[in-house]
C-alpha positions in Angstrom: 14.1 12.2 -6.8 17.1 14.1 -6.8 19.1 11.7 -4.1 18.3 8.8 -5.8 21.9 8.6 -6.8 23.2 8.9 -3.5 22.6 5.9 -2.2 23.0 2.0 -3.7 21.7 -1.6 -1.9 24.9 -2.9 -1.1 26.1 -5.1 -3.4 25.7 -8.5 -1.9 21.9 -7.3 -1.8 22.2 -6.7 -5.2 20.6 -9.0 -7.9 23.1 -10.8 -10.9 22.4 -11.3 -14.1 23.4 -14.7 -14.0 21.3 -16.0 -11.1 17.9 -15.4 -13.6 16.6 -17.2 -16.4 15.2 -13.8 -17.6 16.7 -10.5 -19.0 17.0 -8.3 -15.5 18.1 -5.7 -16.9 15.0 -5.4 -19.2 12.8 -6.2 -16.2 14.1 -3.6 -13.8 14.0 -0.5 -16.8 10.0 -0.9 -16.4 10.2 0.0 -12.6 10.2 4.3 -12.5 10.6 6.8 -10.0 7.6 8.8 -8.9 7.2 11.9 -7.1 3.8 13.2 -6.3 3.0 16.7 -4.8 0.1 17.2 -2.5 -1.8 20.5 -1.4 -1.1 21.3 2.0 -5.1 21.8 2.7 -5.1 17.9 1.4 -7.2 15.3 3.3 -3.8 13.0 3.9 -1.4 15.9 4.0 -1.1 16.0 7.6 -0.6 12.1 8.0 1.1 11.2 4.4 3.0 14.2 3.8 2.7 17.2 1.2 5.8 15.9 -0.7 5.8 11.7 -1.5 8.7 9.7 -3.2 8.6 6.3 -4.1 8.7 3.6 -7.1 5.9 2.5 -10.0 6.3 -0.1 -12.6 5.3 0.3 -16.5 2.3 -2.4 -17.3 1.2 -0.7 -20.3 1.4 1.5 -22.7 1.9 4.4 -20.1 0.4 2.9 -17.8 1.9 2.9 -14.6 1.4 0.8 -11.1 1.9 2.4 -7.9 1.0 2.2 -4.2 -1.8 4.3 -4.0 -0.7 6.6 -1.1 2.0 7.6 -3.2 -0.9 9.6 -5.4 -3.5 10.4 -3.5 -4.9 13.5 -3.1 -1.7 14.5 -6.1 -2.1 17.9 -7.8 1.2 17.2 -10.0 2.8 13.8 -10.5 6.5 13.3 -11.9 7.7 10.1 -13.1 11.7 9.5 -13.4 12.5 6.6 -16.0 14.8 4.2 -16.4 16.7 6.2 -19.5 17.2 9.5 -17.5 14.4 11.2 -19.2 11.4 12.9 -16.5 7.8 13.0 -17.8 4.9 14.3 -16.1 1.9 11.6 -15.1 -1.8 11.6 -14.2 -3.4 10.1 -11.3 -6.2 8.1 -12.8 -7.3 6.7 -9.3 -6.8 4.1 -6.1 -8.2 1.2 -4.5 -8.4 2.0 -0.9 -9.6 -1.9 -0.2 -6.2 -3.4 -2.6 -4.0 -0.1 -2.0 -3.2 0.0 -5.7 -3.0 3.1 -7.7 -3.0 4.0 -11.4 -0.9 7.2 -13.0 -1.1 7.6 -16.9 2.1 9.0 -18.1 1.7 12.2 -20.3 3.7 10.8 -22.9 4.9 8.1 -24.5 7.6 6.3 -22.5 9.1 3.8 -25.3 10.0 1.9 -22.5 8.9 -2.2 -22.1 6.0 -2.9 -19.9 6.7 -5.8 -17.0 4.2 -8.7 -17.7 1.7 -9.6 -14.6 2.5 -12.8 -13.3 0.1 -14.4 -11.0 1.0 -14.0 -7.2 0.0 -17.4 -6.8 2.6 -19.0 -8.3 5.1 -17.7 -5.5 5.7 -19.5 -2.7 7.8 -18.9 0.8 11.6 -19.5 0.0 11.0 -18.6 -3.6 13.9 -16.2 -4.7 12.5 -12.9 -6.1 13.9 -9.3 -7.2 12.1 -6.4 -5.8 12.7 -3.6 -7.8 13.5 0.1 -7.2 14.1 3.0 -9.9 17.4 3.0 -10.8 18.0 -0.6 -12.0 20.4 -3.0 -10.4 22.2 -1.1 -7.9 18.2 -0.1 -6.5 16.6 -3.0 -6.1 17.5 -6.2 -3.9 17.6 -10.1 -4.5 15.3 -11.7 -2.0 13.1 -14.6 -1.0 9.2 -14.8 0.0 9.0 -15.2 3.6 5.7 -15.5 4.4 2.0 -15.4 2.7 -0.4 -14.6 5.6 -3.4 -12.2 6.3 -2.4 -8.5 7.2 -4.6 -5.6 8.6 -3.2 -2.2 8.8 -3.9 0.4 11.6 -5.3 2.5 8.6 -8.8 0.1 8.0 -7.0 -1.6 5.9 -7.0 -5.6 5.3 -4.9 -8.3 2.9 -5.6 -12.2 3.4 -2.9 -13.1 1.3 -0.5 -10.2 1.8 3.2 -11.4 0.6 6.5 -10.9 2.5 9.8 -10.8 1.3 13.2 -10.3 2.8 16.0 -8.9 3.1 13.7 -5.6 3.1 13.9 -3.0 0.3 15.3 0.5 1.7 12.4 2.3 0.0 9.9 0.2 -0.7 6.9 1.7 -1.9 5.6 1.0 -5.3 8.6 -1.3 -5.5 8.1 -4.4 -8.5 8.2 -7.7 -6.7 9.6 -9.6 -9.7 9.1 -13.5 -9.5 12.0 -16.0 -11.0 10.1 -15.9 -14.0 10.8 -12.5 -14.9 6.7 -11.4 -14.1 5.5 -8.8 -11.6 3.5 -10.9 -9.1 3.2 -8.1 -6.3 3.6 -4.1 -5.5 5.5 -3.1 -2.4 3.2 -1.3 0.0 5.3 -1.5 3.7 8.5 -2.4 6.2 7.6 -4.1 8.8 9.8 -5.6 11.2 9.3 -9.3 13.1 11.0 -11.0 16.1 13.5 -13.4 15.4 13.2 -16.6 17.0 15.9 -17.1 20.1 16.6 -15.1 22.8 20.0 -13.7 21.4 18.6 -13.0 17.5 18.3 -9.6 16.2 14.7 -8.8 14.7 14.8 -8.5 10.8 12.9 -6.2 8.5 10.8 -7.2 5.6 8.7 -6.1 2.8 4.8 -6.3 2.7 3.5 -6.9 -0.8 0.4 -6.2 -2.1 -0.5 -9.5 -4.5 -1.0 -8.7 -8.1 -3.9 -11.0 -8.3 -5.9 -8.4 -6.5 -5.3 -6.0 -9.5 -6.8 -7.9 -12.2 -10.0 -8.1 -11.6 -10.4 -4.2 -10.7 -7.6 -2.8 -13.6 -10.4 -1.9 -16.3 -12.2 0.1 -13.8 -9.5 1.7 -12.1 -8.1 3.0 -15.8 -11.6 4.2 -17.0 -13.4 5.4 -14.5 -10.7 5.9 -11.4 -12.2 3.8 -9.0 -14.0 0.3 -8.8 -17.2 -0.7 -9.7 -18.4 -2.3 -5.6 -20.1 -1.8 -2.7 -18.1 0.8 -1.2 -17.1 -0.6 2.8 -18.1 1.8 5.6 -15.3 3.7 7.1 -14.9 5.3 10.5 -11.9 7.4 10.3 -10.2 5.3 13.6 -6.3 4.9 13.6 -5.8 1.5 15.9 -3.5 -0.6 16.7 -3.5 -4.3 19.7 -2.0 -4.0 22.2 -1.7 -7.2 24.5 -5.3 -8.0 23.1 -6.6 -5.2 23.3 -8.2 -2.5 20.5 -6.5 0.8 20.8 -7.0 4.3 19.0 -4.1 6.0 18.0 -5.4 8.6 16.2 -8.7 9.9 15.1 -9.0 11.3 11.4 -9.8 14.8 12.1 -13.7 15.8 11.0 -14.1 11.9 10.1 -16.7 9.8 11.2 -15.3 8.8 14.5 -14.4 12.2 15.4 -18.0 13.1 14.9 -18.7 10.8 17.5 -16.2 12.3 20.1 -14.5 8.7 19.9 -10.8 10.0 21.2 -7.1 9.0 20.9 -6.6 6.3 23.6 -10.1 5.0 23.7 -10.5 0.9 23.8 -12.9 -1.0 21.2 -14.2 -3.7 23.0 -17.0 -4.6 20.8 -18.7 -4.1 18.1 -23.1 -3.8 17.3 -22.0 -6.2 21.2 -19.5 -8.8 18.9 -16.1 -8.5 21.4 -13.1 -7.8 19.1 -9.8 -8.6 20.2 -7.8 -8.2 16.8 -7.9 -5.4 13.6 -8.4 -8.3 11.2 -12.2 -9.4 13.4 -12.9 -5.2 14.0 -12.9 -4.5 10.3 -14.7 -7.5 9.3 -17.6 -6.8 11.9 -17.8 -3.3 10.3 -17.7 -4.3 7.3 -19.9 -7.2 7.4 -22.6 -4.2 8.9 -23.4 -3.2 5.5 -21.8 -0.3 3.3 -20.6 2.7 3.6 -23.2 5.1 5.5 -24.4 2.2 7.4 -24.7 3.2 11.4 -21.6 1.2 13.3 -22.5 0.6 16.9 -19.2 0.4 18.9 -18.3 -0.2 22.7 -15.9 1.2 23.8 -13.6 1.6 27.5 -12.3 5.2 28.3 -11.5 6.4 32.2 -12.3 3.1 33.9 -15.7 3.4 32.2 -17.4 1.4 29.5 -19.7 2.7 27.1 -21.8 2.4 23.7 -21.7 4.6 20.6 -22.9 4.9 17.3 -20.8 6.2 14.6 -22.3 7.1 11.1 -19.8 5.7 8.9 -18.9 6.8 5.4 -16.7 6.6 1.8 -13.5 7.5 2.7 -13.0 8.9 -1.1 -15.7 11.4 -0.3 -12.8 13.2 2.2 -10.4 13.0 -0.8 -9.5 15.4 -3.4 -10.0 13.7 -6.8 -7.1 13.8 -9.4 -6.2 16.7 -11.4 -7.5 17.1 -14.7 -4.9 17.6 -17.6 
């Protein structure tokens, strides 16, 4: 987190004072800088990095909300604060269905908490801060530009995902602050979407994860690191449509699907013989197999040929180093 003072949102990205009915300045010192290191023998070290930078915001006493990539598979966590000072955290655990994680601070921060607002209450046009470590001059004044569903390569799924815009230059764990001065959202992605006309340049903007999906799971996540569900069968697949078709990308190495010889480049046409055209109707039909373990019958297209497998599916966390204990 060294460089975080060498770079600034420009400052007609910047938010006022004067454009809120709430104290900015108060809101923004809960967001903190977090930088987590990984071992290079990690699960996710190949594909997240050994070495991960991003935001968190204070909701508690030393409790502190991030994106859980930022943590995952962390041996040491360091969290930069608003007033200069650098204390060491905790990972106490993430949701791989919201995407949230939880790091306990090792220490008293003295710092004010941001209230959770309810994601609900935001709606496209709305104007909204999203807020990066460092204040002001690190985070950006924006607008919700969409609430719609959004599945990620990874296995991953929101139905309500937020967007906002103009995008944050480094937006993970990022506060999505709502006009009423309450975190309503955690920032998770950049993605970028066609502008409509011919001669229109494409824009970027932020995915959110909503904060309503955090409260029901928050007790569980601080106690016990995880959540108290049905854990949803995972197959280790990176993929990605293309012209309405189901690609892999990648194949997590000694996962599920590699077990199965599934390969890069392979096309899911169907799956237990339900045809799949999108991410959002392939994770539901696994999912809606039964949990985690559950045998996921797939039919895929590879050569010119088509052809049926059966991958045994499992819990991702089982892959996964757990957090370090202090």
């Amino acid at each position: 987190m060294a460089s975080l003072a060498e770079w600034k949102v420009p400052p007609t990205a910047q938010p006022r004072p004067e454009d809120y009915s709430y104290d900015l300045d108060r809101a923004l010192s809960s967001i903190v800088g977090l930088h987590s290191i990984v071992p290079s023998d990690a699960f996710t070290a190949d594909t997240l990095g050994i070495e991960r930078a991003g935001n968190g915001v204070l909701i508690g006493d030393g409790l502190v909300l991030t994106v859980g990539y930022l943590i995952t598979e962390a041996e040491s966590i360091w969290l930069h604060l608003s007033d200069g000072r650098v204390m060491e955290g905790h990972a106490l655990g993430a949701d791989q269905e919201t995407g949230f994680g939880l790091v306990q601070t090792l220490g008293r921060p003295g710092l004010p908490a941001l209230d959770l607002g309810s994601s609900r209450d935001v709606d496209i046009g709305d104007r909204i801060v999203v807020g990066g470590a460092g204040g002001r001059t690190h985070s950006v004044a924006g607008r919700i530009a969409a609430r719609q569903e959004f599945a990620g390569y990874w296995e991953y799924l929101l139905e309500q995902a937020i967007f906002t815009y103009p995008a944050h230059p480094h937006w993970g764990g990022t506060g999505l602050i709502s006009s009423r001065g309450n975190l309503v959202g955690l920032g998770s992605l950049q993605i970028e979407r066609a502008a409509d006309g011919e001669d229109s340049r494409s824009e970027h903007l932020n995915m959110m994860i909503p904060i309503d999906l955090l409260k029901p799971i928050l007790d569980d996540l601080t106690k016990f690191g995880r959540v108290n569900r049905p854990v949803r069968p995972w197959l280790g697949i990176f993929t990605t449509e293309i012209e309405d078709r189901l690609v892999a990308v990648g194949v997590a190495s000694k996962g599920p699907a590699a077990r199965a010889e599934i390969k890069t480049g392979d096309m899911i046409v169907a799956v237990a013989g339900r045809k799949v055209t999108t991410l959002a109707e392939l994770y539901r039909s696994i999912w809606a197999l039964g949990n985690a373990g559950v045998e996921v019958p797939l039919t895929l297209h590879r050569d010119g040929v088509t052809f049926d497998v059966r991958v045994n599916s499992s819990d991702r966390n089982k892959f996964l180093k757990g957090p370090r204990v202090h």
